[in-house]
N, CA, C and O of each residue as an XYZ file, in Angstrom:
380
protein
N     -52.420     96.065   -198.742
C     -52.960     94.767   -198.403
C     -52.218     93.696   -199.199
O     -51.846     93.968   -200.341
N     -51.955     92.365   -198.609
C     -50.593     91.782   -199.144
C     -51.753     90.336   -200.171
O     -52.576     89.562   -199.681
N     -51.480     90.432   -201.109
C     -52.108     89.609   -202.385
C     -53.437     90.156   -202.566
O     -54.436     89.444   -202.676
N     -53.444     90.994   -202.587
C     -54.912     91.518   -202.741
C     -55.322     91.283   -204.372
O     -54.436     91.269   -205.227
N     -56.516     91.131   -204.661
C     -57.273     90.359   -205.490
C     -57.410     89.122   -205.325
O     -58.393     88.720   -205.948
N     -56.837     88.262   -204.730
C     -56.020     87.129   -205.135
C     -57.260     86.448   -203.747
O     -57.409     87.025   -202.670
N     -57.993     85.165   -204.143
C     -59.464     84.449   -203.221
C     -58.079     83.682   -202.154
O     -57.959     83.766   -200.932
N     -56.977     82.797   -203.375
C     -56.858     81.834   -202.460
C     -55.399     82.075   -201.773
O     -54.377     82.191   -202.450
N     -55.416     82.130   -200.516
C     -54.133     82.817   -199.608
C     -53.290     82.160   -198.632
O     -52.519     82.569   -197.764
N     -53.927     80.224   -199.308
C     -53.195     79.277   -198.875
C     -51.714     79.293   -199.117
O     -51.342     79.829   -200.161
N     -50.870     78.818   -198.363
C     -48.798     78.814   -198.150
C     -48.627     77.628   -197.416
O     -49.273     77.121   -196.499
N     -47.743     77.342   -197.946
C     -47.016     76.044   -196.884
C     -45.868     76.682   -196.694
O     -45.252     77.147   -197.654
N     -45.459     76.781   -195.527
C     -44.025     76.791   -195.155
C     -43.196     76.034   -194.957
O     -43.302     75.470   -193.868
N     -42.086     75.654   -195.758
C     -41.237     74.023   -195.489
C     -39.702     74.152   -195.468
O     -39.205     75.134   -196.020
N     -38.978     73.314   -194.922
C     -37.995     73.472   -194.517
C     -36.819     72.267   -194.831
O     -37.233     71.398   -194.063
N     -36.146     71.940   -195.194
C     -34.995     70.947   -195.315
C     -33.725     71.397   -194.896
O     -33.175     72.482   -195.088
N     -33.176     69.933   -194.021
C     -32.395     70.480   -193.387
C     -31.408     68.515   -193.765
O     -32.011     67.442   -193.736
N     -30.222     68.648   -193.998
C     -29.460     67.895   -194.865
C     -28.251     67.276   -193.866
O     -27.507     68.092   -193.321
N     -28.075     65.998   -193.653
C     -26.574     65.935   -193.152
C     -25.892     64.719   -193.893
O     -26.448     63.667   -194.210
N     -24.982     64.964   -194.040
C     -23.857     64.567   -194.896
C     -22.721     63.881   -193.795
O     -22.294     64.413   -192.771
N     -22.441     62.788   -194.238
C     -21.483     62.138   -193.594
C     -20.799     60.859   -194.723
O     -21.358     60.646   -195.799
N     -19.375     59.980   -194.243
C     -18.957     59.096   -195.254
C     -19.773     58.472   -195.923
O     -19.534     58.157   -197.088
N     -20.790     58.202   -195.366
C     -22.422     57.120   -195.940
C     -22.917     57.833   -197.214
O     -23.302     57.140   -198.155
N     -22.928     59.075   -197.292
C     -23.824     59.618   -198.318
C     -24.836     60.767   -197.116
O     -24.436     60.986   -195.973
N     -25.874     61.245   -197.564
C     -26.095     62.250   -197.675
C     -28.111     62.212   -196.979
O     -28.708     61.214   -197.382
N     -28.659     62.829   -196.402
C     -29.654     62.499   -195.625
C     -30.808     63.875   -195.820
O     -30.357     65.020   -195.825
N     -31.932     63.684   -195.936
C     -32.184     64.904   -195.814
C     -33.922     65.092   -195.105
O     -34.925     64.689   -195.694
N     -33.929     65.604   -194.104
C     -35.479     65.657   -193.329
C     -35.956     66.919   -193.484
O     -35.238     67.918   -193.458
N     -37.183     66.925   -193.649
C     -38.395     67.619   -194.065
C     -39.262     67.835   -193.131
O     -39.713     67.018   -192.329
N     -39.523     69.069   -193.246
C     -40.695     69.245   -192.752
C     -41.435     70.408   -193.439
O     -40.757     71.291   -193.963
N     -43.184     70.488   -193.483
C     -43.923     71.488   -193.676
C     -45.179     72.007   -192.987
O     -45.836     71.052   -192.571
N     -45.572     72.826   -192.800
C     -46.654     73.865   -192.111
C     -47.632     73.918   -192.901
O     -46.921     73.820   -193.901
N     -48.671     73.990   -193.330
C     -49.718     74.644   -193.864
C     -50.400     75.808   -193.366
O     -50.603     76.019   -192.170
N     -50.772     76.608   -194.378
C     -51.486     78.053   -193.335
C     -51.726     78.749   -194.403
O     -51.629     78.267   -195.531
N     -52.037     79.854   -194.185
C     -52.037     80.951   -195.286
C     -51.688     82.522   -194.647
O     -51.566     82.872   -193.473
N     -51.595     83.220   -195.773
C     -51.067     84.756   -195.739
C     -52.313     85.807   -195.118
O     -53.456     86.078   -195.486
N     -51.477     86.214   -194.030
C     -52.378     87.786   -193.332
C     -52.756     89.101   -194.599
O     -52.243     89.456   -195.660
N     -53.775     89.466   -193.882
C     -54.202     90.642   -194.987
C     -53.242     91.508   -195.148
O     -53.138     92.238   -196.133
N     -52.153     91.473   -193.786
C     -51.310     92.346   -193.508
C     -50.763     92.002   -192.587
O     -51.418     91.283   -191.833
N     -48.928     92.418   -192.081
C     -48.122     92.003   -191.280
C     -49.051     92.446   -189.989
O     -49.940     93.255   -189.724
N     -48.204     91.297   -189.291
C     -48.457     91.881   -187.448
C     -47.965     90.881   -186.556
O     -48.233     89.682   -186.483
N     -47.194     91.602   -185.892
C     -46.382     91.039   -185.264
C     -45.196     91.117   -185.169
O     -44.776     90.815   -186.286
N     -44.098     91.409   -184.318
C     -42.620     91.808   -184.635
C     -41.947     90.963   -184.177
O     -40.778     91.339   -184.093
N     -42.187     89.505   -183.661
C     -41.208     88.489   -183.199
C     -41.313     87.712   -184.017
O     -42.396     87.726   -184.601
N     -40.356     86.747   -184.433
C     -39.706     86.643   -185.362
C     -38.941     86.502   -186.259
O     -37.811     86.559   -185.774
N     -38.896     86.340   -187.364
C     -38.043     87.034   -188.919
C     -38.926     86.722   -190.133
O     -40.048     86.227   -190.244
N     -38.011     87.191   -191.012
C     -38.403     87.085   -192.379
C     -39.867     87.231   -192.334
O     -40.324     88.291   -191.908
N     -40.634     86.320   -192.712
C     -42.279     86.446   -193.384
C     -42.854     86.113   -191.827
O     -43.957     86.575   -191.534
N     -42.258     85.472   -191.025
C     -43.219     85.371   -189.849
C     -44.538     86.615   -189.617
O     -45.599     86.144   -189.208
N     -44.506     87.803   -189.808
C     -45.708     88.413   -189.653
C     -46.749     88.263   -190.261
O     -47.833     88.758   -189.956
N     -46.369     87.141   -191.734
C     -48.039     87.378   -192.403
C     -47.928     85.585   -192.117
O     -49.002     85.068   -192.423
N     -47.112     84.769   -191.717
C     -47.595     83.438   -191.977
C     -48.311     83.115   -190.782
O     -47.940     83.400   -189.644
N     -49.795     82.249   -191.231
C     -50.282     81.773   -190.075
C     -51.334     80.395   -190.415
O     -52.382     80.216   -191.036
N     -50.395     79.584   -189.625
C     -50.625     78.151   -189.502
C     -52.001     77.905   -189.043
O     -52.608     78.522   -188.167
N     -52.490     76.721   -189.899
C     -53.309     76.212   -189.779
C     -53.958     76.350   -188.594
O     -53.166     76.224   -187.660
N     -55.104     76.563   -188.240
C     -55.525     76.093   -187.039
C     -55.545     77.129   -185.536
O     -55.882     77.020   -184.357
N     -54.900     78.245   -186.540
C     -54.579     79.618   -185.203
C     -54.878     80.544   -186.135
O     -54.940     80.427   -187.358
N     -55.142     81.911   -185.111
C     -55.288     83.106   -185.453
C     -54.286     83.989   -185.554
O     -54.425     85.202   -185.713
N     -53.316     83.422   -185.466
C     -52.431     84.293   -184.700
C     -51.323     84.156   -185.878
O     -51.167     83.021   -186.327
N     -50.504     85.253   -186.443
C     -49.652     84.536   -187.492
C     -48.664     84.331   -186.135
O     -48.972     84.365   -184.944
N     -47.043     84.050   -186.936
C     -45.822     83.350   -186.214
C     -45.350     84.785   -185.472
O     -44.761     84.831   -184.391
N     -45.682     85.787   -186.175
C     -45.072     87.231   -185.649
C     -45.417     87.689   -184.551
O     -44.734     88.476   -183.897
N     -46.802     87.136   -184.136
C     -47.775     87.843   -183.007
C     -47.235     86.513   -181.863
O     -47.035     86.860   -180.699
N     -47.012     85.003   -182.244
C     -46.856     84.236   -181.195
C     -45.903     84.429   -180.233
O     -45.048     85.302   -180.382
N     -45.940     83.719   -179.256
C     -44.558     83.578   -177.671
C     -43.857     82.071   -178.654
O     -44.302     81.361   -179.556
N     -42.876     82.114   -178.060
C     -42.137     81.020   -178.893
C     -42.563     79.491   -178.435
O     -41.806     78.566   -178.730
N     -43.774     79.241   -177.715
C     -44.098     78.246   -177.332
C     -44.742     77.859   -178.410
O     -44.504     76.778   -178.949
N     -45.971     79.029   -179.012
C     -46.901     78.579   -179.673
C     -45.864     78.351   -181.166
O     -45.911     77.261   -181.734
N     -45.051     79.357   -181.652
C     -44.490     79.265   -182.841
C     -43.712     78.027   -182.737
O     -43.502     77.636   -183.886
N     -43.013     76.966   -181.582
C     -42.121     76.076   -181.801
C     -43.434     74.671   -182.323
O     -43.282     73.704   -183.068
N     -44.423     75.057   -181.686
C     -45.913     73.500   -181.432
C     -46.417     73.548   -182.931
O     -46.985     72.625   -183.515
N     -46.061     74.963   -183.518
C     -46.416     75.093   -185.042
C     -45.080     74.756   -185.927
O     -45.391     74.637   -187.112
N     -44.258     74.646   -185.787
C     -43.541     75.090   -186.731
C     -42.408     73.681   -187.423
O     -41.908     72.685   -186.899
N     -42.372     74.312   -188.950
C     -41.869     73.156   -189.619
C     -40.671     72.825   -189.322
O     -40.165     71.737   -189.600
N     -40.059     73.859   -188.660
C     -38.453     73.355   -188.121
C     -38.445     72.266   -187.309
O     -37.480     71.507   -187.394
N     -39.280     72.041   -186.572
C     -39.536     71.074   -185.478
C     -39.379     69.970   -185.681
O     -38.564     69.164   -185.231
N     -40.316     69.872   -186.514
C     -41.022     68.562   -187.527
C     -39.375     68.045   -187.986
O     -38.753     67.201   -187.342
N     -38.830     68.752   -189.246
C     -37.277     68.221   -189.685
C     -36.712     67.718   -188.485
O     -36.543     66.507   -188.348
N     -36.476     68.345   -187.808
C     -35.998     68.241   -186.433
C     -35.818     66.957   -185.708
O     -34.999     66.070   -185.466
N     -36.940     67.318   -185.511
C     -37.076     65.629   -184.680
C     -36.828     64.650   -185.430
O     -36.444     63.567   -184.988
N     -37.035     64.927   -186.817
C     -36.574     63.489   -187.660
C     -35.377     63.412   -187.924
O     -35.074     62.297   -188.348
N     -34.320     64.318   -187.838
C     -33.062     64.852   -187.748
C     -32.958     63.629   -186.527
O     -32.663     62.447   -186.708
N     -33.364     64.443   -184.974
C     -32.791     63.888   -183.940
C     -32.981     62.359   -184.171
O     -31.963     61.765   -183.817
N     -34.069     61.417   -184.709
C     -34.638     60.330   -184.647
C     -33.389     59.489   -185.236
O     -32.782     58.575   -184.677
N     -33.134     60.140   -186.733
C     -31.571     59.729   -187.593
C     -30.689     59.316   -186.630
O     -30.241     58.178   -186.494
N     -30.417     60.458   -185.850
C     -28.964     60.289   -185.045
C     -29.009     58.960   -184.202
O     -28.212     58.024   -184.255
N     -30.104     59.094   -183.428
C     -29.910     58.095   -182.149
C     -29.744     56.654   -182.735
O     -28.878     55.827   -182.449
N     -31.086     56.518   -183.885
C     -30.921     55.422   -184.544
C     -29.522     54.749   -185.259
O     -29.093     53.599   -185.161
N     -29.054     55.754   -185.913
C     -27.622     55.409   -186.836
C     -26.161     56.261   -185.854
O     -25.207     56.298   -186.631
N     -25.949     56.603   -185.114
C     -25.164     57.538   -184.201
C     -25.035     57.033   -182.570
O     -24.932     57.791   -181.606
N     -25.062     55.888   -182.542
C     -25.256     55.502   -181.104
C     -24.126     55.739   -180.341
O     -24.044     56.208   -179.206
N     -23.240     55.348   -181.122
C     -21.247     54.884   -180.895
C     -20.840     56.450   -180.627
O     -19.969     56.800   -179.831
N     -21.491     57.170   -181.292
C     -20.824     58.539   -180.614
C     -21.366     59.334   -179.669
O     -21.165     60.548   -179.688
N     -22.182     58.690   -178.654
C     -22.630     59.045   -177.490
C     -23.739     60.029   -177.473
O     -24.072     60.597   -176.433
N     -24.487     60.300   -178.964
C     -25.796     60.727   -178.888
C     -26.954     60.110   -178.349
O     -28.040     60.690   -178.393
């Protein structure tokens, strides 16, 4: 059983993702809240996806279809603030 003893089995999962150009250097964030399964389940995936499970579901990331894991997930979040960067400061190069 994965932290066993242990009451509180709260995790954030977070992610940074960085771009660098002549300007200097940028970096978007994102994080998940959730906590740790008693035990893995689930084989889609990677890494910890079988015990992480976001706020608000039953389901960790291992057991989801990639619909539910993309509506959860902190990559997204960076992501879009990633994409938001570009359009805003990146126009001239046809993003």
């Amino acid at each position: 059983m994965l932290l066993q003893g242990y009451t509180d089995r709260s995790a954030t999962a977070e992610v940074c993702f960085v771009l660098c150009d002549e300007t200097g250097h940028y970096v978007f964030t994102g994080s998940t809240a959730g906590t740790i399964s008693d035990e893995p389940r689930g084989k889609k995936g990677f890494g910890w996806d079988p015990i992480f499970i976001p706020d608000g579901c039953t389901q960790t990331w291992g057991e989801m279809n990639a619909t539910a894991q993309r509506e959860t997930s902190m990559r997204r979040e960076a992501l879009l603030k990633l994409q938001t960067h570009l359009q805003k400061n990146y126009q001239n190069y046809g993003l």
